[in-house]
Backbone as a ProteinNet text record, in pm:
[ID]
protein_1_A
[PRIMARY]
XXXXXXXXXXXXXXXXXXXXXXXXXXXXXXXXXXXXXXXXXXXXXXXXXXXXXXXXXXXXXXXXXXXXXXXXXXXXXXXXXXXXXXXXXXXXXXXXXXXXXXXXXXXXXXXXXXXXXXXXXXXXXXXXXXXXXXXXXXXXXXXXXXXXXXXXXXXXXXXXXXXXXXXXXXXXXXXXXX
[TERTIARY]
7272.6	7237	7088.4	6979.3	6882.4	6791.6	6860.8	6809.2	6855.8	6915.1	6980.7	6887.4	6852.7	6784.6	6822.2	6704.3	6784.2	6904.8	6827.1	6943.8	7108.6	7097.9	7235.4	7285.9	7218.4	7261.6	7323.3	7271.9	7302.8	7479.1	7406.3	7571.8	7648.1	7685	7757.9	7792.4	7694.9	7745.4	7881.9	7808.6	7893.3	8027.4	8008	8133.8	8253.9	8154	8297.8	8356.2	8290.7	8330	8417	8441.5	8526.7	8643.1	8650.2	8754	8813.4	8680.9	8799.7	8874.2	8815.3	8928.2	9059.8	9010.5	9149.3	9218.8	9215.7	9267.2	9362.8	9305.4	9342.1	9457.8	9395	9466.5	9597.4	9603.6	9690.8	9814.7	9764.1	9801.6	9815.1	9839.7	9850.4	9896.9	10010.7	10070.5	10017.6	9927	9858.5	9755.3	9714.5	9555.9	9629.7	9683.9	9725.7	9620.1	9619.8	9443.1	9544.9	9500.3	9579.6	9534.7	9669.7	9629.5	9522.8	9467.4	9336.1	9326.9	9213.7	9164.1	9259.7	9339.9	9417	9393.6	9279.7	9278.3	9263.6	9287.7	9326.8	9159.6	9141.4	9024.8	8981.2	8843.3	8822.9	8878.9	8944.5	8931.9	9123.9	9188.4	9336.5	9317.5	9241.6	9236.2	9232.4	9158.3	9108.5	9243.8	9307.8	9426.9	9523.5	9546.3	9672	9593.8	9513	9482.8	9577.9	9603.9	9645.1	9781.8	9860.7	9977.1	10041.6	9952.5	10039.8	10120.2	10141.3	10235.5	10360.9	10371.1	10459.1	10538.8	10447.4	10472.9	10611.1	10690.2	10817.3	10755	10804.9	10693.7	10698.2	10785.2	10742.6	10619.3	10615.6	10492.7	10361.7	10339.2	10246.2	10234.3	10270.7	10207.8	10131	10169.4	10114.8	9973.2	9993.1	9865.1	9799.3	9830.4	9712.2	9579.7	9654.9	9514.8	9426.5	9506	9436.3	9314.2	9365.7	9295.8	9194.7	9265.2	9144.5	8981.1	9058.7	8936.9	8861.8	8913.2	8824.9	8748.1	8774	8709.6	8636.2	8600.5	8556	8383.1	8417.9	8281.3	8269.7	8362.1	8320.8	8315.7	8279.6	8314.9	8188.6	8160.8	8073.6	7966.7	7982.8	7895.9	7833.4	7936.4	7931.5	8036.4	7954.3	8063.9	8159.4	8106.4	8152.2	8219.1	8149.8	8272.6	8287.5	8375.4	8472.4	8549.8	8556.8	8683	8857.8	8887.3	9001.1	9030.5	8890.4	8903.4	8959.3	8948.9	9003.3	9168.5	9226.2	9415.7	9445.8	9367.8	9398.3	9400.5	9284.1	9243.6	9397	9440	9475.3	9668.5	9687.6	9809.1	9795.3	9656.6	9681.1	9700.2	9649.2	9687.1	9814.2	9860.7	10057.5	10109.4	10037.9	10086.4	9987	9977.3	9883.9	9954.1	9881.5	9951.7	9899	9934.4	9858.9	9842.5	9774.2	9696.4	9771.9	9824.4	9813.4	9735.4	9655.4	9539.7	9598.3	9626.7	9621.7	9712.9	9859	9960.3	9939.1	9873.3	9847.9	9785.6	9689.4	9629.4	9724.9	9803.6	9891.3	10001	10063.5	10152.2	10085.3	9922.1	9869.9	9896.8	9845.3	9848.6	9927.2	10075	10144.1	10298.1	10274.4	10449.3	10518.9	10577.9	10679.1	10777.2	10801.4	10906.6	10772.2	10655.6	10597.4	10567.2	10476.2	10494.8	10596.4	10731.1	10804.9	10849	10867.6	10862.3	10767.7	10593.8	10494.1	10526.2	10597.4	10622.7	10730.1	10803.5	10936.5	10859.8	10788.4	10693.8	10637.8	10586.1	10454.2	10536.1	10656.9	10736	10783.8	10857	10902.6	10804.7	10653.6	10554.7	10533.6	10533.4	10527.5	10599.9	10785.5	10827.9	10826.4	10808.1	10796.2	10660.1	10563.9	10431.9	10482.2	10580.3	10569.5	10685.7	10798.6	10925.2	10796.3	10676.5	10663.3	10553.2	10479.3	10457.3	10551	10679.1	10784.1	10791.6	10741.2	10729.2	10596.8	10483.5	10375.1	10381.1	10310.9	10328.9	10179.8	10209.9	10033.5	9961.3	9968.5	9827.7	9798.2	9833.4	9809.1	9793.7	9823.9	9760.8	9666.8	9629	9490.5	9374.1	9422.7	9310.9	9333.5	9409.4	9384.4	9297.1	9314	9247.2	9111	9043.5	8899.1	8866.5	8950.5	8899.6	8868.9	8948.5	8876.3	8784.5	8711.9	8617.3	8484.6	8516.6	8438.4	8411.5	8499	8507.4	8437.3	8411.4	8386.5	8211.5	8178.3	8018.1	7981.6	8096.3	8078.5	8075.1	8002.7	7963.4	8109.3	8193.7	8295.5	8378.6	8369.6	8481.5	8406.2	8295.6	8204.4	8293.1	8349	8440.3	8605	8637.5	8740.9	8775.9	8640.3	8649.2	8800.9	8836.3	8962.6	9082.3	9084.1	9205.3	9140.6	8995.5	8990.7	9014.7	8963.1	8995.2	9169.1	9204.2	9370.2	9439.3	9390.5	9428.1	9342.1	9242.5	9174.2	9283.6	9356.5	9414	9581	9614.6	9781.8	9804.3	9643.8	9665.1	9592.3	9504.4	9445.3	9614.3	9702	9862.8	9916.6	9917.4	10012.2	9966.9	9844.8	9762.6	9785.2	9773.8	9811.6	9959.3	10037.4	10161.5	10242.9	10131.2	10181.1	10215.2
10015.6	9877.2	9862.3	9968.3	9944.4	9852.2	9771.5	9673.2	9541.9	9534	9430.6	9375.4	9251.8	9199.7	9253.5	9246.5	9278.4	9178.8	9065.9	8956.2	8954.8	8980.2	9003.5	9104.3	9249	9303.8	9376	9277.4	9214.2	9106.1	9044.4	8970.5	9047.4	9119.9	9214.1	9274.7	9313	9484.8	9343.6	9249	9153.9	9136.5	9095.8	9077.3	9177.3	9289.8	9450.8	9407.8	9452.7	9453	9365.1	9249.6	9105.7	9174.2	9215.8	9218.4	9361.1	9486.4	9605.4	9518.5	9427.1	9407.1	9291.4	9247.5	9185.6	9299.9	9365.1	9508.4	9529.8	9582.5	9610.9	9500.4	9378.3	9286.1	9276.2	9231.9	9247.2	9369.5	9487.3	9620.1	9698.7	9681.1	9707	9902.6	9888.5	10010.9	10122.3	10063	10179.2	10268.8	10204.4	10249.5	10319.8	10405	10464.7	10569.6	10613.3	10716.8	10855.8	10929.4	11052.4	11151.4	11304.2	11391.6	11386.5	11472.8	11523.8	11631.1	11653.4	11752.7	11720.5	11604.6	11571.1	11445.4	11482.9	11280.6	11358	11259.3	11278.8	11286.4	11383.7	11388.1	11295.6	11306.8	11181.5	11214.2	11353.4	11399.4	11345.6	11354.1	11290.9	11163.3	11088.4	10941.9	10911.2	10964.7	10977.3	11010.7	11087	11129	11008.1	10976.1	10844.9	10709.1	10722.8	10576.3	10587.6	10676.2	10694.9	10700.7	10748.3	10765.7	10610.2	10536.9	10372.5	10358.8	10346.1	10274.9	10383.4	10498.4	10583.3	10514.5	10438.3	10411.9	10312.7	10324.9	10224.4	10161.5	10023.4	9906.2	9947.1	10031.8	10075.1	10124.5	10243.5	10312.6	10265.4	10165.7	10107.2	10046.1	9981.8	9879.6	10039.3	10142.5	10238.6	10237.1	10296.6	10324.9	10238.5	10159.3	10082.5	10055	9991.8	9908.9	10068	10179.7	10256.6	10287.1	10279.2	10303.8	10227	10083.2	10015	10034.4	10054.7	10086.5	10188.8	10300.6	10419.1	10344.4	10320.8	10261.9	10185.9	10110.2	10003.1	10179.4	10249.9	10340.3	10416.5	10440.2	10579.7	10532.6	10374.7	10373.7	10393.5	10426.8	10527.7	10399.3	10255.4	10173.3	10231.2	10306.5	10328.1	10279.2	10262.9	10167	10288.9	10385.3	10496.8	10601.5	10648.7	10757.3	10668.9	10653.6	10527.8	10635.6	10715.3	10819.9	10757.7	10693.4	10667.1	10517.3	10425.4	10302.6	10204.9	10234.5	10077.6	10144.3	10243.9	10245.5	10149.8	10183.2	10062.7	9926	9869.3	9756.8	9717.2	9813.1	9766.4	9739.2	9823.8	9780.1	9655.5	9594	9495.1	9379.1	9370.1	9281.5	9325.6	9214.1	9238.1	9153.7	9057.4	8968.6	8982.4	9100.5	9157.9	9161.6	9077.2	9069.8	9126.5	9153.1	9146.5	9007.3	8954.2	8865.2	8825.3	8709.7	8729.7	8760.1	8774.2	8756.9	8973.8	9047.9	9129.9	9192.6	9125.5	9113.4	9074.9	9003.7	8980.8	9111.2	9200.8	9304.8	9441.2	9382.8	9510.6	9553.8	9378.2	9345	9386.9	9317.8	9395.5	9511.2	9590.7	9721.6	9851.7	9748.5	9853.7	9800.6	9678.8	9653.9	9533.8	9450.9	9389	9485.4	9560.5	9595.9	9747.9	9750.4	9821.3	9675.2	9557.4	9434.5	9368.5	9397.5	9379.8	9466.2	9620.7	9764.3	9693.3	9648.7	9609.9	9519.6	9432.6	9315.9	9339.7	9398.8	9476.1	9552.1	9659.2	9698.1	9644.6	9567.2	9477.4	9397.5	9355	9258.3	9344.4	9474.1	9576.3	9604.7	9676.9	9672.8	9548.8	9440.6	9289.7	9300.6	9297	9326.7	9426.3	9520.2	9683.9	9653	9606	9554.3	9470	9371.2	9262.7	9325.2	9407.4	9478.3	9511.1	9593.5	9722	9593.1	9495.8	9418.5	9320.7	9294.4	9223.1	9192.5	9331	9334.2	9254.4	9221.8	9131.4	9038.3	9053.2	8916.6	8835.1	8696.5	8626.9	8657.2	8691.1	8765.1	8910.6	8967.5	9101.4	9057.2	8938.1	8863.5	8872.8	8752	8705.6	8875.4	8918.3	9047	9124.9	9149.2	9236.4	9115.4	8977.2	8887.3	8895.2	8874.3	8923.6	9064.1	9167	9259	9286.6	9236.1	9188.2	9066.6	9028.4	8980.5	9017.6	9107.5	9212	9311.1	9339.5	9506.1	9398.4	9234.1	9208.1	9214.8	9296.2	9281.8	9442	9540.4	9717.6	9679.2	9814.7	9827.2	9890.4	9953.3	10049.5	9950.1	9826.3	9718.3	9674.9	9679.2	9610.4	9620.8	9690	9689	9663.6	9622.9	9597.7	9443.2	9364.3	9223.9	9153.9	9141.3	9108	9117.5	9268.2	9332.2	9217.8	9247.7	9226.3	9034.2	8980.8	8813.1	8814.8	8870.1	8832	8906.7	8967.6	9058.1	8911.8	8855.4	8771	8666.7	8621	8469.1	8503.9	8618.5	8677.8	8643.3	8748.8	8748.6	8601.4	8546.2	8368.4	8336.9	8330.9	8252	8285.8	8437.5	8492.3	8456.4	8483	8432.8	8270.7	8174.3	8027.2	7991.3	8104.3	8042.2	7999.5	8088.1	8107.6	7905.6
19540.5	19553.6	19581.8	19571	19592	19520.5	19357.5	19320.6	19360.2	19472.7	19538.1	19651.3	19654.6	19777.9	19905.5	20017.3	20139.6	20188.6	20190	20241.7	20184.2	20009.4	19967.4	20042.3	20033	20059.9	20230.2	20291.9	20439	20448.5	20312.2	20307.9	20262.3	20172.5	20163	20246.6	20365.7	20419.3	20586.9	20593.1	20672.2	20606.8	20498.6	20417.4	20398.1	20383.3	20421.6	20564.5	20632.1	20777.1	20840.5	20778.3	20752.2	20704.8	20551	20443.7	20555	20618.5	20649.4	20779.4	20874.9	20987.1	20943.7	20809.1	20767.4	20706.4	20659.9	20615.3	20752	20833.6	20936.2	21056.9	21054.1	21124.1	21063.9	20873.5	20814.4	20851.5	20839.7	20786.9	20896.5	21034	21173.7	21162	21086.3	21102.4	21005.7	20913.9	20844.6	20900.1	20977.3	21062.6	21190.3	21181.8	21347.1	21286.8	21451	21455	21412.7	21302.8	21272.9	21363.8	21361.7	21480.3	21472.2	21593.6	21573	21460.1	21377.4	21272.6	21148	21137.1	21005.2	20974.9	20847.9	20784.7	20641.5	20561.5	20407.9	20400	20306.7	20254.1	20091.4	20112.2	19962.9	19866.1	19820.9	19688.5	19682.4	19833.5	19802.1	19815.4	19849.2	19816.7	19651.6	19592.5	19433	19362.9	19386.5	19361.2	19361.7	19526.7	19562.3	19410.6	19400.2	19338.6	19220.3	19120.5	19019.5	19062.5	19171.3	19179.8	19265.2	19237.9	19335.4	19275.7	19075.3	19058.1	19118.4	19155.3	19205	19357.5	19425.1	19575.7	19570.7	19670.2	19669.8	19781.1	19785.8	19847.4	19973	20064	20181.3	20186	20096.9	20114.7	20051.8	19984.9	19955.2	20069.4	20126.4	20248.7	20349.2	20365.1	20411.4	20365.7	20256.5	20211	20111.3	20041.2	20006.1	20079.6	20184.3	20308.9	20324.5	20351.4	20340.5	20222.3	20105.1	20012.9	19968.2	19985.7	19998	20053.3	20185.6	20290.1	20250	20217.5	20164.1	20061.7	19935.4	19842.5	19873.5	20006.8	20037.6	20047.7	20140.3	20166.9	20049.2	19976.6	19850.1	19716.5	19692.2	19543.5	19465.7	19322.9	19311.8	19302.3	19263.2	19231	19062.2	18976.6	18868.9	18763.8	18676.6	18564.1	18470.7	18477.2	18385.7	18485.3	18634.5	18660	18824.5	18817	18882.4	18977.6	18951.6	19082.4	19056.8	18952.3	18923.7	19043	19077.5	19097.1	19086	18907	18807.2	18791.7	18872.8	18866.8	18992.4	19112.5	19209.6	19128.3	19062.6	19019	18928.2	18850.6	18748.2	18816.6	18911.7	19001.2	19091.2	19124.2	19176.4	19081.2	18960.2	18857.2	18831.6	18930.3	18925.2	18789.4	18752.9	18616.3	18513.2	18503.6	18353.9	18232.8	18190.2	18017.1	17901.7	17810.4	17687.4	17565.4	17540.7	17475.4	17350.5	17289.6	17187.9	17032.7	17091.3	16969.6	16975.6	17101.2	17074.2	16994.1	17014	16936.6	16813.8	16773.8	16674.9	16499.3	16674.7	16572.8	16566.8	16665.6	16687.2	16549.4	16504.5	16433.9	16351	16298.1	16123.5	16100	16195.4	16222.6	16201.1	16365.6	16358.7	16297.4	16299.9	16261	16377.1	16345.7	16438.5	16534.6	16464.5	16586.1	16751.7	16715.8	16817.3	16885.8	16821.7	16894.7	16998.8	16970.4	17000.9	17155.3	17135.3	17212.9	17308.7	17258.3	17384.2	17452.7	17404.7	17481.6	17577.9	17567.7	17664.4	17749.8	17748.2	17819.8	17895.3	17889.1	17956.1	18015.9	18000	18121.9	18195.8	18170.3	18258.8	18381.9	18302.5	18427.1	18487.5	18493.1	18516.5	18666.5	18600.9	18721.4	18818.9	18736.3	18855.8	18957.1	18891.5	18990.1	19096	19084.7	19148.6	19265.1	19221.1	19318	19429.9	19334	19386.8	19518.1	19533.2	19624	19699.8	19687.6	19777.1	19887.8	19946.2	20120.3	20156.4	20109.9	20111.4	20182.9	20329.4	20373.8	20307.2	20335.5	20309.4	20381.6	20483	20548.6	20461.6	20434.8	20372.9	20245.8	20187.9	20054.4	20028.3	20136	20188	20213.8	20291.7	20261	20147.4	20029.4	19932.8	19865	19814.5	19751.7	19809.7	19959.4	20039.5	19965.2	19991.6	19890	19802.7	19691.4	19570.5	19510.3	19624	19582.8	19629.5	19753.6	19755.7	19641.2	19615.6	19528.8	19394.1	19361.7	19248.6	19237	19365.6	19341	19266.8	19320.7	19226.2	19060.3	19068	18897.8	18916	18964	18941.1	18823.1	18856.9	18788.9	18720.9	18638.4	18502.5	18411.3	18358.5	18205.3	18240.1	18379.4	18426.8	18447.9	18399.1	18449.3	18422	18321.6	18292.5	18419.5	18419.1	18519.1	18674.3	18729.5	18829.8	18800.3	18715	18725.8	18722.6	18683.9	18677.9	18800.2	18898.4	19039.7	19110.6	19091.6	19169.1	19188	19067.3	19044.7	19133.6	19088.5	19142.9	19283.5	19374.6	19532	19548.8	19483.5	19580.7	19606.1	19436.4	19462.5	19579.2	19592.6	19696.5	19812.6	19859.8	19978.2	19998	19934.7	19903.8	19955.4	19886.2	19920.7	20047.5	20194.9	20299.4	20346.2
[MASK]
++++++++++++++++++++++++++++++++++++++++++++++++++++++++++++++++++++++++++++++++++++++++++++++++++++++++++++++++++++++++++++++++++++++++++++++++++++++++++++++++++++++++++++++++++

């Protein structure tokens, strides 16, 4: 961020510190202080990102807030090597669709019936995203939505805009609904 003003970059560093104690206020039982000499190191954080859609909604409420938070200190502020960033991003866009215009090129392409296969797909993950957040209260809304509008100032999410505007619109609802 060294082409970043000081002052932004003053609001920013306030603005983490906000989003990690809603993390935290939210997410009470994720943050217990581990033994002594045992904390997950960065390289299994990098790892968990890719394996969320794996988590059953117990264990996501575990570790997300966790992961979040890490990402909040280690993200590379790169558009190209991301540390497997944009898999968090792309699990919080719980109502990610595909386009019709994309369907459209899919059908020239590949045929009605793979159109068809995607569209079964893409509602399957639809709901498996949304099982896989259930346990969600609106306070823990409300801070993954603070987080991602934090995380919308990283280069990590430049070619992710899509995923992150449609994760922006999902948690404001969920956060809203309280």
């Amino acid at each position: 961020m060294a082409d970043m003003p000081e002052d932004e970059e003053h609001q920013l560093a306030l603005q983490a510190e906000r989003v990690r104690q809603m993390l935290r206020d939210a997410f009470p039982g994720a943050f217990c202080e581990p033994p002594e000499g045992k904390t997950f190191a960065h390289a299994a954080f990098v790892e968990m990102r890719t394996d969320l859609p794996l988590f059953f909604p117990e264990t996501l409420q575990s570790f997300l807030p966790q992961i979040l938070e890490e990402l909040m200190d280690t993200h590379t502020n790169d558009d190209v090597d991301t540390e497997n960033a944009e898999f968090v991003l792309m699990r919080l866009n719980v109502d990610a669709y595909t386009s019709e215009e994309t369907y459209a090129r899919q059908r020239d392409t590949f045929g009605e019936a793979v159109v068809e296969h995607d569209r079964k797909a893409s509602e399957y993950l639809r709901k498996s995203r949304r099982e896989g957040f259930a346990l969600t209260t609106p306070d823990q809304a409300k801070a993954i939505y603070q987080w991602l509008l934090l995380a919308r100032n990283w280069r990590d999410f430049a070619i992710w805009s899509d995923d992150l505007e449609g994760a922006l619109e999902y948690w404001k609802g969920r956060a809203n609904a309280s």
